[in-house]
C-alpha atoms as a printed R data frame, in Angstrom:
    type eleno elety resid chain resno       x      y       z
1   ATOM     1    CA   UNK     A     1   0.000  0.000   0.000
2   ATOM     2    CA   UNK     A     2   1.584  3.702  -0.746
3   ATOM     3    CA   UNK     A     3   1.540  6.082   1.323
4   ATOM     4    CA   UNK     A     4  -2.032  7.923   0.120
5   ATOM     5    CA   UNK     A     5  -3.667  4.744   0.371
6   ATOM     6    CA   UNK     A     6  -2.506  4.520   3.642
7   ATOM     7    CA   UNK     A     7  -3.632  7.556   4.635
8   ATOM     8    CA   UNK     A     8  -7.247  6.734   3.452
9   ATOM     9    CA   UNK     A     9  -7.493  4.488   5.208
10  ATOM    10    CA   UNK     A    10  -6.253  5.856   8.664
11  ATOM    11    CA   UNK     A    11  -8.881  8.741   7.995
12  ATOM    12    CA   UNK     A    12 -11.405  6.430   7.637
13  ATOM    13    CA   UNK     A    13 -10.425  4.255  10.249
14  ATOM    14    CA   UNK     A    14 -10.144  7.668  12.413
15  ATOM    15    CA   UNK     A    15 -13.958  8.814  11.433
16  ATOM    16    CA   UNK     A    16 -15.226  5.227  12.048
17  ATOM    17    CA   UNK     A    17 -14.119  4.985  15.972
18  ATOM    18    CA   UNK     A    18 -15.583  8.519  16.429
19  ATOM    19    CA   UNK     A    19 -18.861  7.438  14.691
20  ATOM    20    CA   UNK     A    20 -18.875  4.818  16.670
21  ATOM    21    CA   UNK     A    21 -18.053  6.329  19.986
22  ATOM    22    CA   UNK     A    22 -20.815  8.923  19.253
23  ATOM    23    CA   UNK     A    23 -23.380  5.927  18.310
24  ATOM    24    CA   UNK     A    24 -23.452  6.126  15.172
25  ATOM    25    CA   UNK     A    25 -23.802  3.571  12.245
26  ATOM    26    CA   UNK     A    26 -20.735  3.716   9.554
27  ATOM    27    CA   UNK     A    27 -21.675  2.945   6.124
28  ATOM    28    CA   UNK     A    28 -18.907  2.894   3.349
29  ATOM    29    CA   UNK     A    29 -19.103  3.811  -0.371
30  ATOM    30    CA   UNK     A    30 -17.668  1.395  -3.015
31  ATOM    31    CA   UNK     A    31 -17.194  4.066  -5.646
32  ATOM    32    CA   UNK     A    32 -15.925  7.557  -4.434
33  ATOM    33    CA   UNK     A    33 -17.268  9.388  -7.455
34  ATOM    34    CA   UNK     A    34 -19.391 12.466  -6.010
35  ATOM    35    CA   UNK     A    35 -16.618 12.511  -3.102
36  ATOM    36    CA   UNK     A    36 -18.500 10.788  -0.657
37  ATOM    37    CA   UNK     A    37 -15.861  8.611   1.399
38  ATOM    38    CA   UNK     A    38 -18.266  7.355   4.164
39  ATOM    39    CA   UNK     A    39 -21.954  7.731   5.062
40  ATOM    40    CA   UNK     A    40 -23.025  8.700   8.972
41  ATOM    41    CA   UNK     A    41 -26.215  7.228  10.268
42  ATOM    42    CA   UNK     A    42 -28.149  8.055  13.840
43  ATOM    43    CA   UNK     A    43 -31.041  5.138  14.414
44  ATOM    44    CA   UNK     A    44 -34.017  7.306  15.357
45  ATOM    45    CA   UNK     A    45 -32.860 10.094  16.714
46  ATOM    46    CA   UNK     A    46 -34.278 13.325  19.170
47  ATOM    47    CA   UNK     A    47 -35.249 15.327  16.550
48  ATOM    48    CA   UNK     A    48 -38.108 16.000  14.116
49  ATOM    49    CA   UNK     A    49 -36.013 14.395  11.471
50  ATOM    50    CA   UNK     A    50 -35.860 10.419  11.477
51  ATOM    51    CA   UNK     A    51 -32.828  8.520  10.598
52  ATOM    52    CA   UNK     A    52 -31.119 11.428  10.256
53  ATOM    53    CA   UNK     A    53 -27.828 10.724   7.814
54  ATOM    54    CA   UNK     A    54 -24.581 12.766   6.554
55  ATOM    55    CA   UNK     A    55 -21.802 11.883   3.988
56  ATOM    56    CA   UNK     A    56 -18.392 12.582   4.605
57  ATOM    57    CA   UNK     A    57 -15.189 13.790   2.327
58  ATOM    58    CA   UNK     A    58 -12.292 12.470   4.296
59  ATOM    59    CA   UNK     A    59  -9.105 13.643   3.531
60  ATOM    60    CA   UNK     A    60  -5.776 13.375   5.395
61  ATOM    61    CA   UNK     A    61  -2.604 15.177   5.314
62  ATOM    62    CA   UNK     A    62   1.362 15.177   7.329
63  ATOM    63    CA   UNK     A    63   1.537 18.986   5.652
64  ATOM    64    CA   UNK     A    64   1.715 21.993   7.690
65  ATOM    65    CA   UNK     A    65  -1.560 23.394   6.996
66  ATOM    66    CA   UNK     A    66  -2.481 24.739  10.758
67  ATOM    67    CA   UNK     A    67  -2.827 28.394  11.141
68  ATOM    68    CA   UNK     A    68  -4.322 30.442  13.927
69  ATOM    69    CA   UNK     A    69  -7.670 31.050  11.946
70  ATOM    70    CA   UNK     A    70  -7.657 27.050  11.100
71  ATOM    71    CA   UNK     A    71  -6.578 24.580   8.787
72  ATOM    72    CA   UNK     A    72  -5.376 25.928   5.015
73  ATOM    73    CA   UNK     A    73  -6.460 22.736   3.001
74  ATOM    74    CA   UNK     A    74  -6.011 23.122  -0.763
75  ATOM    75    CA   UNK     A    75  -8.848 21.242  -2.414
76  ATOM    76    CA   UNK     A    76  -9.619 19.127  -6.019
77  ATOM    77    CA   UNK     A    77 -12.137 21.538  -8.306
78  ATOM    78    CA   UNK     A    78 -14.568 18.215  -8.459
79  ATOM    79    CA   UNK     A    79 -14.362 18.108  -3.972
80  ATOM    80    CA   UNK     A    80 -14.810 21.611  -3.888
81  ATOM    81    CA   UNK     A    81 -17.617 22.000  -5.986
82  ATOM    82    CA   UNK     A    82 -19.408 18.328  -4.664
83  ATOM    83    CA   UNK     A    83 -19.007 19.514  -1.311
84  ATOM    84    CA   UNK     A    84 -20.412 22.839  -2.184
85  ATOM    85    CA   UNK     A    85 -23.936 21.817  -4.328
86  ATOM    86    CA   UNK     A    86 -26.992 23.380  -2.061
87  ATOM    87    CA   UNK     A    87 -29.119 20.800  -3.788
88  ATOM    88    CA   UNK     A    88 -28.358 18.007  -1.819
89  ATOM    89    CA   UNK     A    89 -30.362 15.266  -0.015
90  ATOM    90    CA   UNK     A    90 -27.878 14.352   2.605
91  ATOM    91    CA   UNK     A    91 -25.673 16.959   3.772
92  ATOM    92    CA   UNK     A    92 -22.039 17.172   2.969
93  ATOM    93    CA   UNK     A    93 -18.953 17.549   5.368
94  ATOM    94    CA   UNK     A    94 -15.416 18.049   4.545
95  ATOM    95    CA   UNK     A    95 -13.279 16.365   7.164
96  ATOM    96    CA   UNK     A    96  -9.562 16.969   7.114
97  ATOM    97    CA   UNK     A    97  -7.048 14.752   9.518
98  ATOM    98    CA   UNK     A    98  -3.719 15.401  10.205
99  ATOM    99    CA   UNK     A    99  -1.124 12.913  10.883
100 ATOM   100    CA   UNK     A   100   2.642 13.412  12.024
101 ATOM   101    CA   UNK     A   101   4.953 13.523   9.578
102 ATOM   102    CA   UNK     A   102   6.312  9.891  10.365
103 ATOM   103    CA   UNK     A   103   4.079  7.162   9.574
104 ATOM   104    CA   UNK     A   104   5.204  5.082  12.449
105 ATOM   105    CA   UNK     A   105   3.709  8.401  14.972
106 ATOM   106    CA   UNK     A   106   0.599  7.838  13.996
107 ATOM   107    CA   UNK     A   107  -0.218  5.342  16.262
108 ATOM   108    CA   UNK     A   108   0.835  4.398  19.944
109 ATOM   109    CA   UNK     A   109   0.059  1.730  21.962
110 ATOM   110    CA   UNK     A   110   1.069  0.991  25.592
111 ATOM   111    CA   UNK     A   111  -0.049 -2.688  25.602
112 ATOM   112    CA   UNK     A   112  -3.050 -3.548  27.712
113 ATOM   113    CA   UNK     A   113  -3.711 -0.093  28.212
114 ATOM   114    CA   UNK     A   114  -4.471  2.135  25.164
115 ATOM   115    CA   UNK     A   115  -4.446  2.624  21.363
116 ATOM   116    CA   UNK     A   116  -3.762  6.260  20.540
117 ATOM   117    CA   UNK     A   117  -4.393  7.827  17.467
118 ATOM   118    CA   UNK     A   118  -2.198 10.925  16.613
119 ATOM   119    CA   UNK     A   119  -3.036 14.471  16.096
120 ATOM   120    CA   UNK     A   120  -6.624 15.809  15.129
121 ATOM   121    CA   UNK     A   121  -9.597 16.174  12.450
122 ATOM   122    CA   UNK     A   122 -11.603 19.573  11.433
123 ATOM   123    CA   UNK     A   123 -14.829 19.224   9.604
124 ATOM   124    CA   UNK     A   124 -16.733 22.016   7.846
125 ATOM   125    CA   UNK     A   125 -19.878 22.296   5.578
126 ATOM   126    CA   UNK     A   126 -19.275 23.902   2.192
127 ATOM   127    CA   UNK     A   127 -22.781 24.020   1.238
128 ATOM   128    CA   UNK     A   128 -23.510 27.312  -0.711
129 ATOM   129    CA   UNK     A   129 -19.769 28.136  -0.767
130 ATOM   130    CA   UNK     A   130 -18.691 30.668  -4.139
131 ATOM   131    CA   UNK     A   131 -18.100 29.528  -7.011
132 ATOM   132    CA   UNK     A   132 -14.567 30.946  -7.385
133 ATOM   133    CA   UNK     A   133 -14.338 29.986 -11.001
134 ATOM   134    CA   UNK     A   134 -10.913 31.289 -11.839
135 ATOM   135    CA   UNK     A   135  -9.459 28.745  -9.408
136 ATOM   136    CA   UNK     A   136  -8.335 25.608 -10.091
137 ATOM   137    CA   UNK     A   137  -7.680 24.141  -6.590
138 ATOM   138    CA   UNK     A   138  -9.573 25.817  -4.362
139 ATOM   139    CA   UNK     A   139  -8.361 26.653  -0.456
140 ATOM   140    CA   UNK     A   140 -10.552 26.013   2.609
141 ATOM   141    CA   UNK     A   141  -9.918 27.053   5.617
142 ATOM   142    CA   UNK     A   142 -11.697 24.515   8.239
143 ATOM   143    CA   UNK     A   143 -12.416 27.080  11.691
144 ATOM   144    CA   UNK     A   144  -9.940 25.707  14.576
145 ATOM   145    CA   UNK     A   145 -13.227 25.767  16.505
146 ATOM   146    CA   UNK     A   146 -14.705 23.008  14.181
147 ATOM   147    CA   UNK     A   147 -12.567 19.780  15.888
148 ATOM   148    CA   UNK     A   148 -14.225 16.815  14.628
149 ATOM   149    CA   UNK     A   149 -14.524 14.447  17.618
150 ATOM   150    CA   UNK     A   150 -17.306 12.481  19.309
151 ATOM   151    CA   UNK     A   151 -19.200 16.204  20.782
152 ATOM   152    CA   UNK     A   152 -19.040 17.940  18.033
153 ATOM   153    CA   UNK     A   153 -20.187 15.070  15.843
154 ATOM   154    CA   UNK     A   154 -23.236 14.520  18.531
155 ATOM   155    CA   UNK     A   155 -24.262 17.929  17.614
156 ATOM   156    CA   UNK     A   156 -23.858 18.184  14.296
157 ATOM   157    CA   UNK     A   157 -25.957 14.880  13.953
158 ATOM   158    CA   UNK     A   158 -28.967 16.742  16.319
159 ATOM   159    CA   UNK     A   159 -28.407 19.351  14.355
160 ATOM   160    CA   UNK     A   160 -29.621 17.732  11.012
161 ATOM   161    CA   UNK     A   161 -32.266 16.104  13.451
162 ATOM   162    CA   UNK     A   162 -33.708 19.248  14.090
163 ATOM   163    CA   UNK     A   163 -33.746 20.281  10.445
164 ATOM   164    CA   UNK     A   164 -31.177 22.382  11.073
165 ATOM   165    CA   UNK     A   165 -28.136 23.708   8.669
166 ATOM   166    CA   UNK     A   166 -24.671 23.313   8.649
């Protein structure tokens, strides 16, 4: 496996234990072709929404894209303009890891104890977002404030419950 397979799958192994942490069912796409990686799923839910679901573009990255305002993440003109449609049925999230550098510091273990995952995710909604035609790889900047972990995910998912926007 190279090295951007590799970090596929560690982003999607990262989003599936804080799915699943938050309660959530993980369902995967075969065919990332309207970049859709994986597909959130709440069973019932508190909200006036049933079922409520939300698809994910995962990507992951070692570069130094943190900044004070957030995370600098150059984007594909297909992502950026997926991830942007308003005319969606399931709402769309743009989840960014970053790793270490090293591939062997991406994971710790002190046997019997714990499993540690390293560094952090930011997710943001580009639904609506310009156009910015003249642009062929557009940059997003994910807000610092928008950590993807198991709380924020809880309330994004009530969120879309509640027939709310991101």
């Amino acid at each position: 496996m190279d090295l951007n397979q590799q970090k596929a799958q560690f982003s999607i192994a990262y989003a599936h234990a804080v799915a699943t942490v938050a309660g959530l069912k993980v369902f995967r796409c075969d065919v990332d072709d309207e970049s859709v990686d994986i597909t959130l799923g709440q069973s019932g839910g508190g909200g006036t929404i049933r079922s409520p679901r939300l698809d994910i573009q995962l990507k992951c990255t070692e570069r130094n894209v943190l900044r004070d305002d957030g995370i600098h993440f150059p984007l594909k003109r297909k992502n950026y303009d997926d991830l942007r449609d308003p005319q969606l049925m399931v709402p769309r999230i743009l989840v960014v890891l970053l790793v270490p550098a090293k591939l062997a510091a991406w994971l710790s273990e002190i046997p019997e104890r714990q499993l540690c995952m390293h560094r952090s995710a930011w997710w943001m909604s580009l639904n609506g977002a310009d156009e910015r035609p003249d642009v062929d790889t557009p940059t997003v900047v994910l807000p610092r404030a928008n950590v993807f972990n198991v709380d924020s995910l809880k309330e994004i998912m009530q969120s879309l419950g509640d027939r709310g926007q991101l």
